[in-house]
N, C-alpha and C positions, 0 to 999 in steps of 0.2 A: 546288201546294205552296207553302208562306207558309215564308219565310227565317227564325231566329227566334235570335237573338245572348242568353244569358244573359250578366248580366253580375254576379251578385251572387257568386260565389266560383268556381274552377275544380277539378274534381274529375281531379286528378292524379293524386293520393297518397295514401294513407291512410300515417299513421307508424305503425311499430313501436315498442310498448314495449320496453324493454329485459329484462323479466321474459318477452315472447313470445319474445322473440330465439333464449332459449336452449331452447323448447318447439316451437318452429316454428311455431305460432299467429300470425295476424293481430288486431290490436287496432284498432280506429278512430277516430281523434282526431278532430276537427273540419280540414278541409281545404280550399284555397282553391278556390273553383267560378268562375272569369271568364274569359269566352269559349268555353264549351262551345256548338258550334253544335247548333243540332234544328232540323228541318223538322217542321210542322204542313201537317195537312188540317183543312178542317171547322174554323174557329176557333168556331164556334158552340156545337159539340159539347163542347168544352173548356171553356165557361167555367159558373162560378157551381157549381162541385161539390166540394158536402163530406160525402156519405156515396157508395159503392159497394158493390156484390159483388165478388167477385175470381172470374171464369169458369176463367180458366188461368194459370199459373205456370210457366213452363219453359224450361229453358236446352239451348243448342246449345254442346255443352262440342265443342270442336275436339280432334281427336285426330291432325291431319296438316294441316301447312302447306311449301307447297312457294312458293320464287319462285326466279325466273332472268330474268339480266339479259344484255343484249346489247350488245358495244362494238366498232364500228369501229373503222378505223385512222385513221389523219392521212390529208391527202392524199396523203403520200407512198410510205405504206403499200404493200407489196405483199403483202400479204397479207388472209386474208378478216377478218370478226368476230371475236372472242373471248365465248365464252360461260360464267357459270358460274351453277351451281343450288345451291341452301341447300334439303333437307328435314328437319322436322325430326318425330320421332313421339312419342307422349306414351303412356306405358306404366305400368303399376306398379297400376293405376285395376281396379275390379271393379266390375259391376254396381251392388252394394252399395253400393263407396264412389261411386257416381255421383248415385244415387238419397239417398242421404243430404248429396250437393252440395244437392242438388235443392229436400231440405226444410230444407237451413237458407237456402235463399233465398228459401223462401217467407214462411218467421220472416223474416227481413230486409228482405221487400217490404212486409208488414203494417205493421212497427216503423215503416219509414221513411213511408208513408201515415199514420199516426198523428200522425208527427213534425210531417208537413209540415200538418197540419191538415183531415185527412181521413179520413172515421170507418169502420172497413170494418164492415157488418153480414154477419150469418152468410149464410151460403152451401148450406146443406145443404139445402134444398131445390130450390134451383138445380142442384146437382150431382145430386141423385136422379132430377131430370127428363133433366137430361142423359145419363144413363145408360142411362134405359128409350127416348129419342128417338135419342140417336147412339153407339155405344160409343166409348170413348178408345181412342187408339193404344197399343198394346203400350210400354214404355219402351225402351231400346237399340238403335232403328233406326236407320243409318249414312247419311247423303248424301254424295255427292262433291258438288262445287259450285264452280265459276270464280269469281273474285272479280276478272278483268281483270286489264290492266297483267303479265301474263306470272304470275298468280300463280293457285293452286288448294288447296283444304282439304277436308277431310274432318267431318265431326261426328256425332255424335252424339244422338238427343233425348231428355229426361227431363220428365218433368213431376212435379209434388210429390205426393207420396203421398194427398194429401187428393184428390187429383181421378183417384184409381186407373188411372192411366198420363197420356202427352202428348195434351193437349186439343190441338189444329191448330185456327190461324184463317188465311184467308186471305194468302198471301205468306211465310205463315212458314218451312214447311218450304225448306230448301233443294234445287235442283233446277238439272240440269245440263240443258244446252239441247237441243234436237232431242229423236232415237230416245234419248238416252240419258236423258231426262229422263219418258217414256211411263212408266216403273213408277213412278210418283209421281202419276199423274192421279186412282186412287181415293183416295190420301189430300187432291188435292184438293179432290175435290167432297167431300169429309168438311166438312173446312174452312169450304167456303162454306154447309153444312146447320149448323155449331156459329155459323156467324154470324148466320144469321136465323133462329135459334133464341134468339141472345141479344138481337136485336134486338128479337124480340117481347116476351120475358120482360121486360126493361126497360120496354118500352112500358107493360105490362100492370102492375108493380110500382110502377113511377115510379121508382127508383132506376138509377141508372148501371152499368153491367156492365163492369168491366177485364178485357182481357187485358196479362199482361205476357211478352214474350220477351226471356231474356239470352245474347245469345253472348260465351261464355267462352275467349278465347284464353291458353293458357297462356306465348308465346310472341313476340315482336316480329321482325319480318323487314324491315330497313331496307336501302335504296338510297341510295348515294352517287355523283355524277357527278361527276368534273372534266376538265382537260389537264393535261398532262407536256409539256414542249420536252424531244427527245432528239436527239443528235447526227446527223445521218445518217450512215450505216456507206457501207461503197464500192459496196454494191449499191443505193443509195438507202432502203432503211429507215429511217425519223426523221421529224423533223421535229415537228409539234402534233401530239398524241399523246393520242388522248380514253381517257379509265381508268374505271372503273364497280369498284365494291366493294359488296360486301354484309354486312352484320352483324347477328347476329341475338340476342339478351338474353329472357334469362328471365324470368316475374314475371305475375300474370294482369292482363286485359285484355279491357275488353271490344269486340266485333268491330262494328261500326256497318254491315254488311248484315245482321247478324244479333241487332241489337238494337231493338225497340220496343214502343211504347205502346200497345193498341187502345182505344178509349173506344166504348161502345154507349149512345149517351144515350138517355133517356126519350122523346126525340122526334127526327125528322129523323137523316139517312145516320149512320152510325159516322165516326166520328174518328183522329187516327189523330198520335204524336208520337215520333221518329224522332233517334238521333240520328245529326250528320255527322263523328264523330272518335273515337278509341277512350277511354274513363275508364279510368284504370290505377290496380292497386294495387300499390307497391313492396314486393321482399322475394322470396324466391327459393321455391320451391313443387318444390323438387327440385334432383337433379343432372342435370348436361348433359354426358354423353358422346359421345365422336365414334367415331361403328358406321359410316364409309364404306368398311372395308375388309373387315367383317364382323367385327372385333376390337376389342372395346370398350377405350375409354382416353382419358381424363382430355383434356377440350376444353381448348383453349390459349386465352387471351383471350376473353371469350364475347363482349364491346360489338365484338369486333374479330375474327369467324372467318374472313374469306376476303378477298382482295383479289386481281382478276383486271384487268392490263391489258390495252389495244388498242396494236394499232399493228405488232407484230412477228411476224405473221403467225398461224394460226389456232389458239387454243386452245381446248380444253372442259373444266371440270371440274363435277365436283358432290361436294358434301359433304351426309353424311347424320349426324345427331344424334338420338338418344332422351333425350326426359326423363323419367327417373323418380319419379315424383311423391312426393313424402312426404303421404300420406293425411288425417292434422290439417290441414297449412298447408293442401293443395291446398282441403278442404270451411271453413274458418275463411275463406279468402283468399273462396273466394265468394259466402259470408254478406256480407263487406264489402265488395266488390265492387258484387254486389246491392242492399244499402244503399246505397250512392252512384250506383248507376244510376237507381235512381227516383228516388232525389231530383232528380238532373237530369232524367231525363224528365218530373216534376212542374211544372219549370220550364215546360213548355208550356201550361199549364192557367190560366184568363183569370179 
């Protein structure tokens, strides 16, 4: 894999108009893109391309993120680790409104290929083949899936109506490791028959075949590390005192395990442009209540929901949140989103 630093704007933020503000709509202004990292494969594959087909469009909308952090004590410490856990679940969402996420990202991957000087031709012969050669996956099918670093999520898959359910390429689906990951193998030998399916059709057309995948995090789940100097007590408790916090913020986001480019060029392997950091669009896509007790009520500080120290011997906790999504923002928020994901994933293209 080839390192690959854009450097012409960074895709942060989309601003809110003020006239959205008060509809819950997403607007998209022009926003700064500098230093979004992507890893490329195949640079060859990428470059000199200004028409394609679009084979697949579809997003891994996350409907469960979970992380949990672990703090020792000082040396002084008598006591074990302190642990605490942030899940948060994403509710309010129907089938319907998923799959309508789905097709305004597909209007938005189109728009922004156009933008960026890339011509999409029709597709529907492509899709007719693909139809009678591999059928598409059903839309609504759930993975677990580890993301490391003590963290796990849940998603969903959708693909845009035009391609009558989620096309699967290679690596796409998300999949939990070992025995738990076996009821995932027929969708991926699907996967690798939609690849050399498009590898040939490209060969044979001349034209270049995209796939795109977006995972849609509705959520951010951040880790803070520091020390505390605390007094020691008469039993010796004290001393350097290592603290761990976690804070978790609303707003979509896209997930960089579960976001990329596939490129099937005219000739030689597929391609492949990846990014390594989440593109966020600001602006809230719901409320965020706290259900750890079973009793829903109004989250206390949302940049700021938990802080667990080390040092004074062993604690657990976990905090549980539901977001309910408001249906406009949540499918408006992924239009631009989506928009701004291709455009930086174009960024990879030579």
């Amino acid at each position: 894999m080839d390192a690959l630093q854009i450097t012409r704007r960074k895709l942060i933020a989309t601003a809110l108009a003020g006239a959205a503000l008060s509809t819950g709509l997403f607007i998209s202004s022009p926003a700064a893109v500098a230093g979004v990292k992507l890893k490329t494969s195949n640079k060859r594959g990428l470059a000199n391309i200004k028409q394609v087909r679009l084979g697949s469009v579809a997003l891994a909308c996350l409907t469960e993120r979970r992380r949990q952090i672990s703090v020792g004590g000082g040396f002084r410490s008598m006591g074990g680790a302190s642990q605490a856990t942030v899940q948060t679940n994403l509710s309010g969402l129907t089938d319907a409104d998923f799959q309508a996420a789905a097709d305004a990202a597909y209007t938005a991957v189109i728009a922004a290929l156009c933008a960026n000087g890339v011509e999409v031709l029709d597709n529907s012969a492509l899709l007719a083949s693909l139809q009678e050669s591999e059928p598409v996956q059903a839309n609504g099918a759930e993975y677990a899936f580890p993301e490391g670093n003590k963290q796990s999520s849940k998603a969903v898959m959708y693909g845009a109506s035009a391609f009558g359910g989620y096309v699967p390429l290679p690596e796409w689906t998300p999949t939990a490791p070992g025995l738990a990951g076996m009821g995932s193998m027929g969708l991926v030998m699907s996967a690798n028959r939609v690849a050399t399916l498009f590898s040939q059709r490209a060969a044979e057309d001349g034209v270049p075949i995209l796939g795109i995948l977006i995972g849609v995090s509705p959520v951010r789940i951040e880790a803070d590390f520091g020390s505390d100097w605390r007094v020691p007590d008469a039993f010796g408790n004290g001393g350097l005192t290592r603290t761990g916090a976690l804070s978790t913020e609303t707003g979509l986001s896209s997930h960089p395990l579960l976001t990329r480019l596939e490129v099937f060029p005219t000739s030689g392997k597929p391609a492949q442009v990846r990014t390594e950091e989440e593109i966020g669009i600001q602006g809230g896509v719901g409320s965020l209540t706290d259900t750890t007790d079973g009793v829903t009520q109004a989250a206390q500080g949302i940049g700021n929901v938990l802080s667990v120290l080390g040092g004074s011997g062993r604690q657990s906790k976990t905090t549980r949140y539901t977001l309910e999504a408001d249906v406009p923002s949540y499918a408006a928020g992924v239009a631009a989103l989506s928009g701004d994901v291709t455009t930086a994933l174009l960024g990879g293209f030579s």
